[in-house]
CHARMM internal coordinates of N, CA and C (Angstrom, degrees):
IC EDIT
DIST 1 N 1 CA 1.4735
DIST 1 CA 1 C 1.5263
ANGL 1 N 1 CA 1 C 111.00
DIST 1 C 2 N 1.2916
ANGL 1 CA 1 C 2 N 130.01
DIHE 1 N 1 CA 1 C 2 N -43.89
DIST 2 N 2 CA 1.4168
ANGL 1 C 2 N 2 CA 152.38
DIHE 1 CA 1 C 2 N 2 CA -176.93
DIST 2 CA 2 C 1.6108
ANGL 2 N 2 CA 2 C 98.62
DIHE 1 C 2 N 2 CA 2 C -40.54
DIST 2 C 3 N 1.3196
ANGL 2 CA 2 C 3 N 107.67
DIHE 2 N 2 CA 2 C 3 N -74.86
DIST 3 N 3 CA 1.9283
ANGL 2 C 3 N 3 CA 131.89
DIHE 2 CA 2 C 3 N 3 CA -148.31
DIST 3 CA 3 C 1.7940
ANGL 3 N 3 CA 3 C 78.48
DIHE 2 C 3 N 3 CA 3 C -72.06
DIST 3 C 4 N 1.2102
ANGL 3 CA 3 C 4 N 129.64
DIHE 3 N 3 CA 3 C 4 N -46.67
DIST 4 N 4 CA 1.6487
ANGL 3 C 4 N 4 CA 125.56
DIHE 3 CA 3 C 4 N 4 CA -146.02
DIST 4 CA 4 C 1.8318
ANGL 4 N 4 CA 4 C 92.87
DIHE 3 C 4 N 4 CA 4 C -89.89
DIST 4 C 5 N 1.5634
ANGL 4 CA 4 C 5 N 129.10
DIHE 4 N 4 CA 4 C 5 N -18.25
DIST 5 N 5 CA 1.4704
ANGL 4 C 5 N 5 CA 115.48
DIHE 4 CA 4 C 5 N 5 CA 150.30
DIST 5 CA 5 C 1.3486
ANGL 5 N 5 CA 5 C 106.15
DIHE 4 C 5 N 5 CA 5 C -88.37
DIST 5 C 6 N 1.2387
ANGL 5 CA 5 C 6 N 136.99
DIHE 5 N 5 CA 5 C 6 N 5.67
DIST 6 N 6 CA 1.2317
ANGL 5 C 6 N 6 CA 125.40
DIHE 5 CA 5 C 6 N 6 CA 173.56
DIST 6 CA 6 C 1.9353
ANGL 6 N 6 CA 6 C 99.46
DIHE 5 C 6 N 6 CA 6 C -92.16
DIST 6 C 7 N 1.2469
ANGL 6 CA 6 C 7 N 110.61
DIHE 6 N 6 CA 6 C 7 N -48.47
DIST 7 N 7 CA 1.3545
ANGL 6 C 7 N 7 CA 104.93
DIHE 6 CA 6 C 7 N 7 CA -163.39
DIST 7 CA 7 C 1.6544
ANGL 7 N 7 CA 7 C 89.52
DIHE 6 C 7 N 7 CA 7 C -64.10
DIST 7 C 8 N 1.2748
ANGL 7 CA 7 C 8 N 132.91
DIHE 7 N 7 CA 7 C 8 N -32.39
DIST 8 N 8 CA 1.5094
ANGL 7 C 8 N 8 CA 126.60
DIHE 7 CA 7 C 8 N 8 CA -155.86
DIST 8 CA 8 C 1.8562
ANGL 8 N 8 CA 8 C 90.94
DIHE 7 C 8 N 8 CA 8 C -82.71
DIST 8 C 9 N 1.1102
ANGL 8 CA 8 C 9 N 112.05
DIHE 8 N 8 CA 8 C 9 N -23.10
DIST 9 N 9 CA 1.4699
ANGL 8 C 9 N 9 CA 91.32
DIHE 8 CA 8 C 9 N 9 CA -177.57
DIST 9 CA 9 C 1.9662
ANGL 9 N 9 CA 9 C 108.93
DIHE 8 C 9 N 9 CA 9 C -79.87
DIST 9 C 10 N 1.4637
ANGL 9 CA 9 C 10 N 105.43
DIHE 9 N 9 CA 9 C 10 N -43.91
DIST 10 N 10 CA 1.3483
ANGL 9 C 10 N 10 CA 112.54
DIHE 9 CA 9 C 10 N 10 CA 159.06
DIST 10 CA 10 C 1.4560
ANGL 10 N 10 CA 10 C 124.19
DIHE 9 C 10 N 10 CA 10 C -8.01
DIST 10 C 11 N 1.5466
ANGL 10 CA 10 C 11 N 101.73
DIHE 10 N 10 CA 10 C 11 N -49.30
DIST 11 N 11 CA 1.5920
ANGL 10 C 11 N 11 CA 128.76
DIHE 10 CA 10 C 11 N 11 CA -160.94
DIST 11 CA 11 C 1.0192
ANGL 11 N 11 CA 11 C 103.12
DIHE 10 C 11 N 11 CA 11 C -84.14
DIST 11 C 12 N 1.2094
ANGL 11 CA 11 C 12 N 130.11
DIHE 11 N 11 CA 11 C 12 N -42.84
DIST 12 N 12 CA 1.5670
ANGL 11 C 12 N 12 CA 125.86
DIHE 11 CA 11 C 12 N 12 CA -167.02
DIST 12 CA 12 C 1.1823
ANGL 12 N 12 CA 12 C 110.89
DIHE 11 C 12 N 12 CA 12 C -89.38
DIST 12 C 13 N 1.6364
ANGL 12 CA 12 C 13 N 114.29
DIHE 12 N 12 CA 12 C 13 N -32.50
DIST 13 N 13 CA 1.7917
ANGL 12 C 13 N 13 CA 126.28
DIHE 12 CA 12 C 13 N 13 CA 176.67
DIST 13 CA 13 C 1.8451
ANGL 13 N 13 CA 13 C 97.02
DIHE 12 C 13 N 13 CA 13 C -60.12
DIST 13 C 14 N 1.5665
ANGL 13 CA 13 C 14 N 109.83
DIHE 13 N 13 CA 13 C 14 N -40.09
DIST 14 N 14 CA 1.6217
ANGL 13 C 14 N 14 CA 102.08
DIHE 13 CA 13 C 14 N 14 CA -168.52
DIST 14 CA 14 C 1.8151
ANGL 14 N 14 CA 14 C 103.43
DIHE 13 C 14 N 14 CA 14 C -75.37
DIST 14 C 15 N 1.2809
ANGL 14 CA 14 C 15 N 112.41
DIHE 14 N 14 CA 14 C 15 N -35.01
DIST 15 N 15 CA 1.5059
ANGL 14 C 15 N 15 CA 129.09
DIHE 14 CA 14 C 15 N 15 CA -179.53
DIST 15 CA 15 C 1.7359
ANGL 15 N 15 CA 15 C 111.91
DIHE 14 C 15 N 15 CA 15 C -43.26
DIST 15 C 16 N 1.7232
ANGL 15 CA 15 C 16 N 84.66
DIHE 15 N 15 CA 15 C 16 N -66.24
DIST 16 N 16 CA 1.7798
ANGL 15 C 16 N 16 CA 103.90
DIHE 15 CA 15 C 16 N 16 CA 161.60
DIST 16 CA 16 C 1.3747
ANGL 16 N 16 CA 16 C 112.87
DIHE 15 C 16 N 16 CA 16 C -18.23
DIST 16 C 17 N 1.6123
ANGL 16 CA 16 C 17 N 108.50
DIHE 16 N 16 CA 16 C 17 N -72.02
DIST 17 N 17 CA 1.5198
ANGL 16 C 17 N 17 CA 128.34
DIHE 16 CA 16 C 17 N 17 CA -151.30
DIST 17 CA 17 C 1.6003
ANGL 17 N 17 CA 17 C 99.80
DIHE 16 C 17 N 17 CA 17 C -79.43
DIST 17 C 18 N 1.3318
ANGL 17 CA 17 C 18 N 133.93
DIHE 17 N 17 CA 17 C 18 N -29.75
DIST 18 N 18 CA 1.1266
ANGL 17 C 18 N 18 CA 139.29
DIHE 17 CA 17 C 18 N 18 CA -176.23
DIST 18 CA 18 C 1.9268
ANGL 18 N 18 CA 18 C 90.82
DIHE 17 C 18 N 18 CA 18 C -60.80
DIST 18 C 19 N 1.3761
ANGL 18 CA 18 C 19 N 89.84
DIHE 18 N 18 CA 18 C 19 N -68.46
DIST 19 N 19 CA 1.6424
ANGL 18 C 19 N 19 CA 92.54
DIHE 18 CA 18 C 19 N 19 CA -147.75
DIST 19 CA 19 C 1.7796
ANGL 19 N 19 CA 19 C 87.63
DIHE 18 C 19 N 19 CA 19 C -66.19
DIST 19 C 20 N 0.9384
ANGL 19 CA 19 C 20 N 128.82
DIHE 19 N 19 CA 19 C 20 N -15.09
DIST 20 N 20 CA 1.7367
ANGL 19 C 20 N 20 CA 124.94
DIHE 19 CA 19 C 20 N 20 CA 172.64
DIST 20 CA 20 C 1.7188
ANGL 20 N 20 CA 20 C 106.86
DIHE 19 C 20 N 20 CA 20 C -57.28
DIST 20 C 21 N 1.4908
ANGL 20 CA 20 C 21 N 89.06
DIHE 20 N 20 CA 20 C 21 N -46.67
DIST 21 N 21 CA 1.9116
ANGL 20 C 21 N 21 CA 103.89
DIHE 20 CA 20 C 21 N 21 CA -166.77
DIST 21 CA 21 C 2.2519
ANGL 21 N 21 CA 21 C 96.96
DIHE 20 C 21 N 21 CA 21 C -63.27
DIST 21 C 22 N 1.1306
ANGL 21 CA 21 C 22 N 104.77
DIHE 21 N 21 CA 21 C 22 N -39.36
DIST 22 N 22 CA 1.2021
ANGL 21 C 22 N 22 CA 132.42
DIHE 21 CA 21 C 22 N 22 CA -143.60
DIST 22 CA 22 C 2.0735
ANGL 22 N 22 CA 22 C 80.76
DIHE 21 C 22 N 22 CA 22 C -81.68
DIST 22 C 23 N 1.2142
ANGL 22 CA 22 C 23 N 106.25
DIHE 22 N 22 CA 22 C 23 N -72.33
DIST 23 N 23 CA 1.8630
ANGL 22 C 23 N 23 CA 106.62
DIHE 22 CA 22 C 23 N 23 CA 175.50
DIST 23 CA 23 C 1.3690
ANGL 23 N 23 CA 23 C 108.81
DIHE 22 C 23 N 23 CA 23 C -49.71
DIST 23 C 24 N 1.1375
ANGL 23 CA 23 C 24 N 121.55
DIHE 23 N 23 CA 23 C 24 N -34.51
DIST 24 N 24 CA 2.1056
ANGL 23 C 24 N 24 CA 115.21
DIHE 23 CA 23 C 24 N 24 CA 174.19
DIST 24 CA 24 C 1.4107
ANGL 24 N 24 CA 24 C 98.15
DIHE 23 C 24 N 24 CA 24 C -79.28
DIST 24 C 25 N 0.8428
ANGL 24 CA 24 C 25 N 142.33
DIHE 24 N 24 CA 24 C 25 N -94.38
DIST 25 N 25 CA 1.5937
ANGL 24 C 25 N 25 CA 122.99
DIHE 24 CA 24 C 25 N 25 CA -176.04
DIST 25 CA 25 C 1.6934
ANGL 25 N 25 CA 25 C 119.94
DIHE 24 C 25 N 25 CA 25 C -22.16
DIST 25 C 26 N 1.4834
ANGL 25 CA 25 C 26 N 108.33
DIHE 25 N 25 CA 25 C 26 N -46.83
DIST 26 N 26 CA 1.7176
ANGL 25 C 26 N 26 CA 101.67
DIHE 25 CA 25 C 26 N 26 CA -172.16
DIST 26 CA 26 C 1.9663
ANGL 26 N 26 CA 26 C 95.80
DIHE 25 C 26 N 26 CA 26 C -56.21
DIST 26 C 27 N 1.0883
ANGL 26 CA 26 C 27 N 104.05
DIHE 26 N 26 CA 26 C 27 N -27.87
DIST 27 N 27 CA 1.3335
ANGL 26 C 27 N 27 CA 116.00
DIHE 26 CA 26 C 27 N 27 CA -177.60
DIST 27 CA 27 C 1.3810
ANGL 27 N 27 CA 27 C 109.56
DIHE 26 C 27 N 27 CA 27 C -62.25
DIST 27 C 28 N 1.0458
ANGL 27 CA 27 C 28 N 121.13
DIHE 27 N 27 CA 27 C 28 N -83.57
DIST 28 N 28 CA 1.5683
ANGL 27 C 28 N 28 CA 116.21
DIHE 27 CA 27 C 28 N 28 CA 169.69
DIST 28 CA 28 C 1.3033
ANGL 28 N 28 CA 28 C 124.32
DIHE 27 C 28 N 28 CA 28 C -22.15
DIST 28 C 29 N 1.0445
ANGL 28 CA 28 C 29 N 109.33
DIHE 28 N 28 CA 28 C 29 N -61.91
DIST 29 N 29 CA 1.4468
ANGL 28 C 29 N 29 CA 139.93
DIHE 28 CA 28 C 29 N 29 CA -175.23
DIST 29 CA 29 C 1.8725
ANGL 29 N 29 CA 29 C 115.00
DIHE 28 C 29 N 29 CA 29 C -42.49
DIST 29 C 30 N 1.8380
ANGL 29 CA 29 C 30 N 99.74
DIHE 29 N 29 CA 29 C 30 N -37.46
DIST 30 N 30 CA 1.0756
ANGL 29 C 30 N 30 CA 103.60
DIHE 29 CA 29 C 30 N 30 CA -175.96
DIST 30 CA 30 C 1.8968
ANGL 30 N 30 CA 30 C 106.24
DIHE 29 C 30 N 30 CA 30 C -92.05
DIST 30 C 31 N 1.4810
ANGL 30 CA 30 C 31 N 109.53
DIHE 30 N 30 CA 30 C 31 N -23.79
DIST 31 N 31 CA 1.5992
ANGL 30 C 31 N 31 CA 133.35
DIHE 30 CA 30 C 31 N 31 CA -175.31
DIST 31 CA 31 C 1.6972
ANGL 31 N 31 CA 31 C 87.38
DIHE 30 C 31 N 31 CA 31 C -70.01
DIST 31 C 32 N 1.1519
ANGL 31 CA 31 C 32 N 131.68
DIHE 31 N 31 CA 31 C 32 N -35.12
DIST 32 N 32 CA 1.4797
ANGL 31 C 32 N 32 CA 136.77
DIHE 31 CA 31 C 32 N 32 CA 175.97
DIST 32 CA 32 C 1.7065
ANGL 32 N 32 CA 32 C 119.59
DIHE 31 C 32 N 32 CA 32 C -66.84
DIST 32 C 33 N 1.9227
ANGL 32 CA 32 C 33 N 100.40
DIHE 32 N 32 CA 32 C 33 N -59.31
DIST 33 N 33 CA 1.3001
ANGL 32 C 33 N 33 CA 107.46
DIHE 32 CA 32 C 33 N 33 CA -178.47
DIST 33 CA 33 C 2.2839
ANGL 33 N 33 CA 33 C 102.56
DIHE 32 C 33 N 33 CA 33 C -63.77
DIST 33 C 34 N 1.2709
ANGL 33 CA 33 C 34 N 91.37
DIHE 33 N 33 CA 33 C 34 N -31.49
DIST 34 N 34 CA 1.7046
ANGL 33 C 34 N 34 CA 65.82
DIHE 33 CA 33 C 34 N 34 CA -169.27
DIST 34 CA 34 C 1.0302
ANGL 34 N 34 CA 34 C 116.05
DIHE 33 C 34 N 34 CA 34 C -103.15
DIST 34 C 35 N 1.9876
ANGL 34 CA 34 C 35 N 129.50
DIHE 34 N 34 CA 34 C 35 N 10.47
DIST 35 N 35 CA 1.5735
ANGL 34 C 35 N 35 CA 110.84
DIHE 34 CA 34 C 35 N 35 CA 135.08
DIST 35 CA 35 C 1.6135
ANGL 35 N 35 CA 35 C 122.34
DIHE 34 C 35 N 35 CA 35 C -76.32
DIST 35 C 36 N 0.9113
ANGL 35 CA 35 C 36 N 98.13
DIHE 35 N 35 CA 35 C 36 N 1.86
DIST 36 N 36 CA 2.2485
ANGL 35 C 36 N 36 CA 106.73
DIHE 35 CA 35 C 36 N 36 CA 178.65
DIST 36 CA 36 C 2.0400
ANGL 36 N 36 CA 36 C 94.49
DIHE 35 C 36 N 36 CA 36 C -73.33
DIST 36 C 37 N 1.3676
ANGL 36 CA 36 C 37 N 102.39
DIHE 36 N 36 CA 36 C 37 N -52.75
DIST 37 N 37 CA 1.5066
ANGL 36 C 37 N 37 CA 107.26
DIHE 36 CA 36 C 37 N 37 CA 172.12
DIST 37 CA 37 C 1.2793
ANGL 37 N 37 CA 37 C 122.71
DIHE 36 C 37 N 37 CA 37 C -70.74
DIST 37 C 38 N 1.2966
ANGL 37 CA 37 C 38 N 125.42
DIHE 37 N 37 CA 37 C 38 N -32.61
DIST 38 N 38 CA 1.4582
ANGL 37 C 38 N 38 CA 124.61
DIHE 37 CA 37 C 38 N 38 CA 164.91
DIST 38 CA 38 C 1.5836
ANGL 38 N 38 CA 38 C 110.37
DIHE 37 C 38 N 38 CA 38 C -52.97
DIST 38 C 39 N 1.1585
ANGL 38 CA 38 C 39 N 106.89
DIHE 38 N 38 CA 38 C 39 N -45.54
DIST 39 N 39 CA 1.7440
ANGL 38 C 39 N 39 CA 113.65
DIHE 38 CA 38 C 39 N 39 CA -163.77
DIST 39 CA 39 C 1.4401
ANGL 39 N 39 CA 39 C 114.09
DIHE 38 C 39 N 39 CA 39 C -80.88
DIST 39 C 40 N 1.7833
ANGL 39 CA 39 C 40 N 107.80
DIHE 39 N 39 CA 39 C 40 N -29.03
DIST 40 N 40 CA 1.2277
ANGL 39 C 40 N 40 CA 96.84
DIHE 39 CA 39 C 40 N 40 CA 139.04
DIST 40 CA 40 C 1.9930
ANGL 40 N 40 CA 40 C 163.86
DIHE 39 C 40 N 40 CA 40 C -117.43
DIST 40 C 41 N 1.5756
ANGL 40 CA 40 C 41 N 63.02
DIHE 40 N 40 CA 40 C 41 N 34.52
DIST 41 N 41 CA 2.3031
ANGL 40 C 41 N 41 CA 85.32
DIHE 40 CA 40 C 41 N 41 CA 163.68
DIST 41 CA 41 C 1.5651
ANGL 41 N 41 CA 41 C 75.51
DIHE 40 C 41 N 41 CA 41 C -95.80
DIST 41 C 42 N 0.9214
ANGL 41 CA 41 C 42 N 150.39
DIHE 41 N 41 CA 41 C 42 N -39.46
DIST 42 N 42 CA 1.6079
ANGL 41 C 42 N 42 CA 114.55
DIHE 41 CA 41 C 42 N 42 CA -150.60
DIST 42 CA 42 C 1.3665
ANGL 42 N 42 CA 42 C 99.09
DIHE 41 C 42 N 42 CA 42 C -92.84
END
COOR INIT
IC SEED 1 N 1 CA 1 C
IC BUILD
């Protein structure tokens, strides 16, 4: 019972970090798409 709330907490701490990793990139990503559009209006 112990290891299987341990592995399930594991999961959500790695889940966490995914979707953490996952919001800094969407981030970039958008700091990317709207100098790609700046560069081309100009």
């Amino acid at each position: 019972m112990g290891t299987k709330i341990q592995k399930g907490r594991l999961k959500t701490v790695s889940d966490d970090l995914f979707l953490f990793h996952a919001l800094i990139n969407n981030k970039n990503l958008t700091k990317i798409k709207s100098q790609l559009i700046i560069t081309i209006l100009n």
